[in-house]
C-alpha positions, 0 to 999 in steps of 0.5 A: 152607674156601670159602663159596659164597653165591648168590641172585637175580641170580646164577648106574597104578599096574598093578592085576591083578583075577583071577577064579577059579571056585572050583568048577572048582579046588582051592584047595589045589592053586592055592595051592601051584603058585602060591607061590613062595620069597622072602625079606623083609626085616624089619629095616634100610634095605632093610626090607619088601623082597622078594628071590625066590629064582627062581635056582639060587644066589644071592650076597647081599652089599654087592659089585656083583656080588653077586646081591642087594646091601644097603647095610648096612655090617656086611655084608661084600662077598659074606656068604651064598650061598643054592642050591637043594637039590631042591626045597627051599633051603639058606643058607652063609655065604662067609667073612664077616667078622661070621658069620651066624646062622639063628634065633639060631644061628651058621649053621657049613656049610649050612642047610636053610631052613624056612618063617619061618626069620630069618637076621641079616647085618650088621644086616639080618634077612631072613625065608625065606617061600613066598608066593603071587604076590599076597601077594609084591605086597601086601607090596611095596606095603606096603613103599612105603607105609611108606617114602613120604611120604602127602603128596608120595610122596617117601621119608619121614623114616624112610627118608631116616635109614636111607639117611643112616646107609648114604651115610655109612658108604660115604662114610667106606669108600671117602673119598668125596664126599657132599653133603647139601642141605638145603631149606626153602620161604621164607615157607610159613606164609604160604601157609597161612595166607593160602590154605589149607591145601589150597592148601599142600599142592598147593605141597607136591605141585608142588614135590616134582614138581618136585624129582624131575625135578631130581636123578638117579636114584641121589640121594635125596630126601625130605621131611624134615618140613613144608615142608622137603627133603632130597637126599643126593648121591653122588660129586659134587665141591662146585661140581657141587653148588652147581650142583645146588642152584642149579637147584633153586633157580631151578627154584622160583623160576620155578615157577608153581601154578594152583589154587583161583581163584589162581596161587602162586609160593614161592622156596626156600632151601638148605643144601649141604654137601659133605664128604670121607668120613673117620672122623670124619665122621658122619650128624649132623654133616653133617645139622648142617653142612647146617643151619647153611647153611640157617640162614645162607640164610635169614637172608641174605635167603632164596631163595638158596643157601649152600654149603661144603665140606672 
């Protein structure tokens, strides 16, 4: 088992407005031409998500070839297939290994889906509805709200555990390399305190700007609660991480915030750890690992980074 320990001196939104002159067009008929068949997602890590049926066939399953693919570890590589009948959609299952059900029933052959029918896979809960085109982007902008935090726009607590609960299961899957850092905001209270709390959260806002322009696309960072972050990395070897973390670290530290007659500067400390997956590994014990090298961290002096792997 190798310790790394570093510190200071080392190494518009689109807004669509439509205006319809109700005495030129049937409502009914508009409604209907404009609807459209989807499914939202109602429960699991992808849930408040819109899949629209606007193909002929469509595979959902966990393989990347799959059509729509969910990170849901009881859902197996290609679960269900969803065909167009007519005008009409029906769902099959492709031989999944945990069988599909449509509203409580095992689904055995085709289902013919009617409006507001529930189809379980794995434990993700898809809902078949017809919407119109704006309800389809209301209820996407519902999904964001719901998985980001108000403050930074990052993702939230919420949606953090339920990626947590997906990297790990892949990880223990495919014996794969995932890396969690944690990170906390050294001396924040005095931010706070001395400057204001509207001055805490503009910080708050900077540094997660900030922290985004730092990790990939495919990573995922969150606010984990106050003045804490969280960011899970995938397929990266250990000291690729500690090279990660430390820019983030330096990338704080040289940051300066303008704001309220006053220029701030904070520092960061970070937990990083690494593992191999196994069967052993599970969501809590690599949110405790990261932890303790927080811990460690911060009582080393802060603004630095502690980092283990096995």
């Amino acid at each position: 088992m190798v310790v790394d320990e570093l510190h200071d001196g080392e190494e518009g939104e689109r807004s669509v407005t439509a205006e319809i002159d109700s005495s030129a067009l049937d409502a009914d008929i508009l409604r209907t031409r404009s609807k459209r068949a989807m499914f939202v997602v109602l429960s699991g890590q992808s849930v408040g998500t819109i899949v629209p049926l606007d193909i002929s066939e469509i595979t959902i399953g966990r393989d990347p070839g799959c059509d729509v693919r969910l990170g849901d570890d009881g859902i197996s590589r290609r679960h269900v297939r969803i065909v167009a009948d007519g005008p009409a959609w029906a769902v099959e299952d492709v031989g999944s290994t945990n069988g599909t059900t449509v509203n409580g029933e095992r689904l055995e052959g085709r289902h013919a889906l009617a409006e507001g029918d529930r189809v379980l896979i794995g434990h993700t809960v898809l809902k078949f509805v017809k919407q119109a085109e704006v309800d389809a982007e209301y209820q996407a902008k519902v999904y964001e709200m719901s998985v980001r935090d108000a403050l930074t726009r990052l993702y939230n607590r919420r949606f953090f555990d339920d990626r947590l609960r997906s990297e790990v299961a892949y990880a223990r899957r495919h014996r794969s390399l995932l890396a969690l850092l944690m990170m906390d905001l050294d001396h924040f209270k005095e931010v706070n305190d001395g400057h204001g709390h509207l001055a805490g959260d503009r910080v708050l806002m900077e540094i997660s700007t900030l922290l985004r322009a730092q990790v990939r696309s495919e990573d995922v960072l969150a606010r984990f609660g106050g003045e804490e972050f969280a960011v899970l990395v995938r397929g990266i070897q250990p000291p690729g991480v500690v090279v990660l973390a430390e820019r983030i670290r330096r990338a704080v530290e040289g940051l300066r915030i303008e704001g309220f007659g006053q220029t701030l500067g904070v520092t960061i400390s970070i937990g990083a750890a690494t593992v191999q997956g196994d069967a052993a590994l599970s969501e809590q014990g690599l949110v405790d690992a990261a932890d303790r090298l927080l811990y460690r961290a911060k009582s080393s002096g802060r603004n630095r980074t502690c980092a283990d792997s096995w």
